[in-house]
C-alpha positions in Angstrom: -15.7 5.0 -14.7 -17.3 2.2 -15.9 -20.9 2.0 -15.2 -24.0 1.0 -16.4 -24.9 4.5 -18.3 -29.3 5.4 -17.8 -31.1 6.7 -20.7 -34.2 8.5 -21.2 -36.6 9.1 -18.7 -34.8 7.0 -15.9 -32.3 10.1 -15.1 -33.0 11.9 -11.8 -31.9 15.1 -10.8 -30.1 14.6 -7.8 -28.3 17.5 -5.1 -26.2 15.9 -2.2 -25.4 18.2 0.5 -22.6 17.7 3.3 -21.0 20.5 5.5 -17.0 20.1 5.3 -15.2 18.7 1.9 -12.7 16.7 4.0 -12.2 12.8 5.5 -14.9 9.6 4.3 -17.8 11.8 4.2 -16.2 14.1 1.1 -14.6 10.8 -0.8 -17.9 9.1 -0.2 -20.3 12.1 -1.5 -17.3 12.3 -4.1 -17.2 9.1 -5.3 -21.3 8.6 -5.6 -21.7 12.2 -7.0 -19.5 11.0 -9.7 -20.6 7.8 -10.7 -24.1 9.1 -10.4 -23.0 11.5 -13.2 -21.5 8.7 -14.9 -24.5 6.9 -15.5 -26.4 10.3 -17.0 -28.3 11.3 -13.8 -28.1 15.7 -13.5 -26.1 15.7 -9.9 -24.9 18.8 -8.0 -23.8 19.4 -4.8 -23.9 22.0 -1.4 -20.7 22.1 0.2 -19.7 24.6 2.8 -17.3 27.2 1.6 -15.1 28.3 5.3 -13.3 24.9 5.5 -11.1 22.1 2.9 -7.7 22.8 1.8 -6.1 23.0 -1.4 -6.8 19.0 -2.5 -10.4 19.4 -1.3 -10.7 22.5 -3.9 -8.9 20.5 -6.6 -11.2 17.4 -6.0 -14.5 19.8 -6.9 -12.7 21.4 -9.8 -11.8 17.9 -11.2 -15.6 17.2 -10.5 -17.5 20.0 -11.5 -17.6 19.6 -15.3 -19.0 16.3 -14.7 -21.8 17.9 -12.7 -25.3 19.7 -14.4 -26.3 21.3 -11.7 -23.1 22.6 -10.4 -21.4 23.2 -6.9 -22.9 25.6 -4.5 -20.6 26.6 -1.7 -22.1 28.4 1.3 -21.2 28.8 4.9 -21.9 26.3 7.4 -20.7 26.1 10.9 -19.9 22.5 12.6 -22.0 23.1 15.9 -25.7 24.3 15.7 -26.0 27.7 15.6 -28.8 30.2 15.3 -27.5 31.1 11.2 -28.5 27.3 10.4 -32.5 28.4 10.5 -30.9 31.3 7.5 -28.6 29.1 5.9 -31.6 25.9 5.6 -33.4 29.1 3.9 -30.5 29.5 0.7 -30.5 26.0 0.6 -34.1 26.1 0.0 -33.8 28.6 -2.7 -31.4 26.7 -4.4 -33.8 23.7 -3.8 -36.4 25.7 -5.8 -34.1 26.7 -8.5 -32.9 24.0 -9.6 -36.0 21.6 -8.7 -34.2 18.3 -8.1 -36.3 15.0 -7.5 -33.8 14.1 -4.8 -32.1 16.1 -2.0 -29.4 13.8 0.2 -27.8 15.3 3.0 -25.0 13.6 4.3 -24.0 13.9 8.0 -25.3 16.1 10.5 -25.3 19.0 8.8 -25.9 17.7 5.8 -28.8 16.2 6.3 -30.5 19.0 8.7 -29.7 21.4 5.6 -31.4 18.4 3.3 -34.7 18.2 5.7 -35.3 21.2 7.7 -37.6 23.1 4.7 -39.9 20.3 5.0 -40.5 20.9 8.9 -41.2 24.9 8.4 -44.7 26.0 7.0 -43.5 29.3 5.4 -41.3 27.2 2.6 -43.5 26.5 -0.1 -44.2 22.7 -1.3 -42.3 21.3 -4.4 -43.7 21.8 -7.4 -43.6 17.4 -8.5 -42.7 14.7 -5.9 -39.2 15.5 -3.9 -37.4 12.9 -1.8 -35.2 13.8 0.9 -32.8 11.3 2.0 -30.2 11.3 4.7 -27.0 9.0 5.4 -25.7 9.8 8.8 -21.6 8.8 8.3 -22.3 8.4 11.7 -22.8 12.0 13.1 -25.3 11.8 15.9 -25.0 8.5 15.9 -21.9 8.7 18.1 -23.2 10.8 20.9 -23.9 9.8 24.1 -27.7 9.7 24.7 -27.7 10.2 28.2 -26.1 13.4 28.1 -28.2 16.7 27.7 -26.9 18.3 24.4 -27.3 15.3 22.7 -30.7 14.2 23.8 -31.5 17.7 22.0 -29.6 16.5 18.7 -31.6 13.0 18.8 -34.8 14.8 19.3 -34.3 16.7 16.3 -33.3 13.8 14.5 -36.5 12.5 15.4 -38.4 15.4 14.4 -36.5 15.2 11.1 -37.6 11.8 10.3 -40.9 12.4 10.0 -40.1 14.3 6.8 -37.1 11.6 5.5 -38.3 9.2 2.3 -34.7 7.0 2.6 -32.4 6.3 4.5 -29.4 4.4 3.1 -27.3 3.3 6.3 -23.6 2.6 5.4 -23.8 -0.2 8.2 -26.1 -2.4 10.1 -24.9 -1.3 13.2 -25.5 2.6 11.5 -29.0 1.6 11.1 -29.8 -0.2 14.6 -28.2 2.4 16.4 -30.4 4.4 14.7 -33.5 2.4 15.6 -32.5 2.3 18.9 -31.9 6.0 19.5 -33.8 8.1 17.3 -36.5 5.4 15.9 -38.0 5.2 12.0 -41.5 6.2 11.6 -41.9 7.1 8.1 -38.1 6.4 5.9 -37.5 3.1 3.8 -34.4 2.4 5.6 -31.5 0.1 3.6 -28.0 -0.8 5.0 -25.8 0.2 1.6 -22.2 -0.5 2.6 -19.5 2.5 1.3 -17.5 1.3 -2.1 -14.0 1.4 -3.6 -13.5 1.8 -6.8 -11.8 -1.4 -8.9 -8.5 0.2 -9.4 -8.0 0.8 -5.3 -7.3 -2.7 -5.1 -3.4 -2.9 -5.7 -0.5 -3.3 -3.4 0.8 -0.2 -2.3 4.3 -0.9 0.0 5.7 1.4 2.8 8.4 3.7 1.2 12.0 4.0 2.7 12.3 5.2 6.6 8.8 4.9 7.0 7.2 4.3 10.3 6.6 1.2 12.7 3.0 2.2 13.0 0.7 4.3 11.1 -2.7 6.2 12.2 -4.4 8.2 9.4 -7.2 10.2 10.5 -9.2 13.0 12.8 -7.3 14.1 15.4 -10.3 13.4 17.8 -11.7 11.7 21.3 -13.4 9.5 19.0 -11.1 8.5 16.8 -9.0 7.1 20.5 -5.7 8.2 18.8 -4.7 8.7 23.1 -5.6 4.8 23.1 -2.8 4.4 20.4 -0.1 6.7 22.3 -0.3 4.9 25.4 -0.5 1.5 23.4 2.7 2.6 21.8 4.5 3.6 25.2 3.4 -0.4 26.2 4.8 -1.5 22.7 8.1 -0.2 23.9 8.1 -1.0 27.5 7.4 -4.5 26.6 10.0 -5.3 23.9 12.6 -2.9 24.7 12.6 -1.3 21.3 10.9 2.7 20.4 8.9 2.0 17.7 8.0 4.7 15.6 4.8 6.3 15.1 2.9 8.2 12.0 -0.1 10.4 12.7 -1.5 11.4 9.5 -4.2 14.1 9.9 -5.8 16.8 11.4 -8.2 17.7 14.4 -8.8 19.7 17.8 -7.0 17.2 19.9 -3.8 17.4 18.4 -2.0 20.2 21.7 -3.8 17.3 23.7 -2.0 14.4 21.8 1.7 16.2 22.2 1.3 16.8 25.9 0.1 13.2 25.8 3.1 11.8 24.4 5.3 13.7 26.6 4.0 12.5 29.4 4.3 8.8 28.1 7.9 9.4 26.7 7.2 8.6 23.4 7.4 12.4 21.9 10.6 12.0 20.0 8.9 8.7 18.5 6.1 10.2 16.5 5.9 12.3 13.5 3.0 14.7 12.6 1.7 15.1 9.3 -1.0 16.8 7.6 -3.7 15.3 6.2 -2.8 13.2 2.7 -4.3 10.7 0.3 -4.8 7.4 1.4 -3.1 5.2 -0.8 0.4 8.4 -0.3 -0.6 7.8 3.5 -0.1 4.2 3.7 3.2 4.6 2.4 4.1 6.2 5.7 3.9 3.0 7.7 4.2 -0.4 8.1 1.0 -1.5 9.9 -2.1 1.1 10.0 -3.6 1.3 13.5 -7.2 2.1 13.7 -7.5 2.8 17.8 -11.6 3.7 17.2 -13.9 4.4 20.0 -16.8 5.1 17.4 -16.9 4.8 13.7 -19.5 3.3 11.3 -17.8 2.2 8.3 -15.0 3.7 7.6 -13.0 4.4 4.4 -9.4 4.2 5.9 -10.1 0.7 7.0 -11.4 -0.6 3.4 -8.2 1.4 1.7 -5.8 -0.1 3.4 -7.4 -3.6 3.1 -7.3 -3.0 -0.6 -3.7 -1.6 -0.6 -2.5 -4.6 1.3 -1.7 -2.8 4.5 -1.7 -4.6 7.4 -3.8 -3.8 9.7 -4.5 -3.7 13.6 -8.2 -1.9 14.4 -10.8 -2.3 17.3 -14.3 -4.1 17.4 -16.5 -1.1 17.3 -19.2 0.1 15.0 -19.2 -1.6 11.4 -15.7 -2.5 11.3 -16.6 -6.0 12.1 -18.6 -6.5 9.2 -15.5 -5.2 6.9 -13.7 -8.1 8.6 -16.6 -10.5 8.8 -15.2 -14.2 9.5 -11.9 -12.5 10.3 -13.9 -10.5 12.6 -11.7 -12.0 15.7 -9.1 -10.2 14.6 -10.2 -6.9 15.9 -9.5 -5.6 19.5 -11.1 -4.4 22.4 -12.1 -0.3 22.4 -10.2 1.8 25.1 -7.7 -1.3 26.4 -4.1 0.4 25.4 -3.1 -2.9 26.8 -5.0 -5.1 24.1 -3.9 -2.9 21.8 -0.4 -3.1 22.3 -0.2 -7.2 22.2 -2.1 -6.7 18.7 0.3 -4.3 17.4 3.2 -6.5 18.6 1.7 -9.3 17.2 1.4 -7.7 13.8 5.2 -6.7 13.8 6.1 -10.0 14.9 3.9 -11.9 12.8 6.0 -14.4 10.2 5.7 -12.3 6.6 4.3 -15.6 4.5 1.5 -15.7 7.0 0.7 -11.9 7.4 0.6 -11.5 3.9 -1.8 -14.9 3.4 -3.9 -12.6 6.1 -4.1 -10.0 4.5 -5.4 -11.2 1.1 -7.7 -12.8 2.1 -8.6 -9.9 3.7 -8.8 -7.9 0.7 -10.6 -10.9 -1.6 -13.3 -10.2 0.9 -13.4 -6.6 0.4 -13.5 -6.5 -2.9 -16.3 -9.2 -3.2 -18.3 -7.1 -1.1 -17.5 -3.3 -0.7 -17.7 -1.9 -4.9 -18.7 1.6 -5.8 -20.5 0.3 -8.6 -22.8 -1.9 -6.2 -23.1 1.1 -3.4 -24.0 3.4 -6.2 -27.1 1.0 -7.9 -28.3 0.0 -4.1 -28.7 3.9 -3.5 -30.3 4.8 -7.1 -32.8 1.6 -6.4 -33.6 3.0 -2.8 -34.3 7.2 -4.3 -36.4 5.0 -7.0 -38.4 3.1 -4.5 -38.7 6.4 -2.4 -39.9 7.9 -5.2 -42.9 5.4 -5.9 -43.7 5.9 -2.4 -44.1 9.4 -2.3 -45.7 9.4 -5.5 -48.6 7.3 -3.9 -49.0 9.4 -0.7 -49.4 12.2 -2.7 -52.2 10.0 -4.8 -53.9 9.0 -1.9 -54.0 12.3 0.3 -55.3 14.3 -2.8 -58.1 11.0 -3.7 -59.0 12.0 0.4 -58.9 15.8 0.3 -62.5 17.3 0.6 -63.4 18.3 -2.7 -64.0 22.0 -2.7 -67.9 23.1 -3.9 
């Protein structure tokens, strides 16, 4: 890795914890965990320990030398659940162990994990100033506001506020959905876009017999992977042809997505596939499709940018700042219709001036979306915390009544 390397008193002891080691959370937390190392911070991390596969495992092995203060795996469940009150406590106790100036939880989970000790009175206080910081990768963020369940999840992200020092938002629309729902009473709030390393920025071209289109990703509602399937039965109803279609992934919709398919004739046209790397993904298709009813700012998008994919997505969360003056690329959420005349359009598109497209595309990325400058904006924002909570404590204990 090649990063600036801190010295001295400047190195912070640092524990990120997320819930499940798989998708853009795990490569993010992966990726900043390890270039964190890289420039002599201690960093360890909290991962649950019921779900990953066999790449997941071999990503934390790679990374665990790297890390001082190791990998803690315990069990966390996706939904709330009446063990998260227990499981906050281990974290705590590992929190007291290992006394880390900053604790970052990433996602939902993550990041109730990271904050809840500092909402109960029966955890003791730190012994020397502790930040606790939280990225949301979307998460709650997503949810419909109006609907009961999730009015509960916003108002505990509002109670957990009160006890965040940063937020680092991976987008602007991250942050002012943020605003808008939950609100920002206390945090220093950033918008510190995700990275790629230098060496993701290569061509990578679709191998032999792969697919027309390509979707790599959650098998999810959110994710509008239906959108695509019926987009793909217009595709062919249109043109006359059965294009062929790659689904890359995993998820709880996936009985939903065959029956789909069925329904639309278009079964015998798509392929199934477990979840893979991204740069051995986008060797699976031609053109990436990224159908999205909901994302911040995702990783899939800026890989395939960098690999030279082309690349059909719709206008929704931060995508449009990946794309920025080429914003009015991007299509409309939910319109299978829309999406089919892009995906057309892209296949039909004259090679010389797709590829042009596309570079430019990925000159834009790479000016703007590094690991290294994701990494410093976050160090600078736990830094900044810090000072912060260094003078609150100053102040309230300059105000405290002075015992006789």
């Amino acid at each position: 890795m090649t990063a600036r390397r801190e010295t001295g008193d400047d190195k912070l002891r640092i524990l990120h914890v997320m819930r499940a080691p798989i998708g853009g959370l795990f490569r993010h937390v992966v990726d900043l965990a390890g270039e964190q190392a890289a420039r002599g911070h201690k960093i360890g991390l909290i991962v649950d320990s019921t779900t990953g596969n066999e790449r997941a495992e071999t990503v934390l092995r790679r990374l665990e030398p790297a890390l001082a203060l190791g990998v803690t795996r315990i069990g966390m469940r996706r939904e709330p659940h009446w063990s998260d009150a227990y499981i906050a406590c281990r974290i705590a106790a590992v929190l007291r162990r290992l006394e880390p100036d900053v604790v970052h939880g990433h996602g939902a989970k993550g990041g109730l994990y990271a904050r809840l000790p500092a909402l109960l009175p029966f955890f003791p206080s730190p012994k020397h100033p502790l930040i606790r910081v939280y990225t949301p990768h979307g998460g709650t963020l997503h949810y419909d506001p109006d609907a009961l369940a999730h009015r509960l999840y916003l108002a505990v992200e509002a109670a957990l506020e009160r006890v965040t020092d940063f937020i680092p938002f991976e987008s602007a629309f991250a942050q002012a959905r943020f605003c808008e729902t939950i609100g920002v009473a206390r945090a220093l709030t950033r918008v510190v876009p995700n990275g790629l390393r230098r060496d993701e920025f290569a061509p990578v071209a679709p191998a032999d017999g792969a697919a027309d289109f390509l979707y790599v990703g959650e098998w999810r509602r959110c994710k509008g992977v239906d959108t695509l399937i019926e987009a793909l039965a217009l595709v062919g109803a249109q043109t006359g042809a059965a294009p062929r279609l790659a689904l890359v992934g995993s998820g709880p919709d996936e009985a939903a997505l065959r029956m789909l398919a069925e329904r639309r004739g278009v079964f015998g046209q798509l392929t199934f596939r477990p979840p893979t790397p991204a740069r051995e993904a986008l060797r699976l298709g031609h053109i990436l499709v990224v159908p999205s009813r909901a994302e911040s700012l995702p990783y899939i998008v800026l890989e395939a940018i960098a690999a030279g994919a082309p690349l059909v997505a719709t206008r929704v969360g931060g995508i449009p700042e990946i794309f920025g003056p080429f914003a009015d690329r991007l299509v409309p959420r939910d319109d299978p219709s829309a999406l089919a005349a892009a995906m057309i359009r892209t296949r039909d598109a004259e090679p010389q001036r797709l590829r042009s497209d596309c570079d430019a595309l990925a000159a834009r990325v790479a000016e703007t979306f590094s690991l290294e400058a994701m990494t410093e904006s976050v160090v600078r924002g736990y830094r900044d915390a810090l000072a912060t909570t260094t003078r609150r404590s100053r102040a309230d204990a300059a105000t405290a009544p002075q015992k006789a």
